[in-house]
C-alpha positions, 0 to 999 in steps of 0.5 A, a space after each residue: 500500500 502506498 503511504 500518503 501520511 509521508 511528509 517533507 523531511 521524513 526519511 523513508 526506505 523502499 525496495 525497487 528494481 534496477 529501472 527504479 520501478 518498485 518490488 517486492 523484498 524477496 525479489 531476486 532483483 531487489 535493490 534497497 533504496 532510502 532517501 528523505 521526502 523532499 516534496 510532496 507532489 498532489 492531484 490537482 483535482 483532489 488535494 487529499 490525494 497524493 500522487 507522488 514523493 519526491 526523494 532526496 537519495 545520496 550516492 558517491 557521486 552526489 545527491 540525485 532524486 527519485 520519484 516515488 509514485 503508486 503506479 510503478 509500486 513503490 511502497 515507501 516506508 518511513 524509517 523507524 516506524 
């Protein structure tokens, strides 16, 4: 399930495969990602709704962000919690 109670700062962790698109952890593919919520992207039609996260992910060469969305399956999770 999707979390829509995320918030900008919270740092979250989420399993995705090497194209970014979201998987299960037993998947032989499965890559373990985390980041912090850099923003929280709505539907304009329905501000309840939240359609997207954008991640703030750091790596050895810099830091880059990810687009969490429900439709690619993301299950982002925020960290201890």
């Amino acid at each position: 399930m999707f979390d829509t109670s995320l918030a900008v700062g919270d740092r979250v962790t989420w399993w995705s495969d090497t194209h970014g698109r979201g998987v299960e952890p037993e998947d032989p593919v499965a890559v373990h990602r985390t980041g912090v919520i850099a923003q929280v992207h709505r539907s304009p039609s329905d501000d309840s709704r939240v359609v997207a996260y954008s991640v703030a992910c750091r790596s050895t060469l810099g830091e880059y962000l990810v687009t969490l969305r429900p439709d690619y399956h993301h299950q982002p999770t925020r960290v201890g919690s």
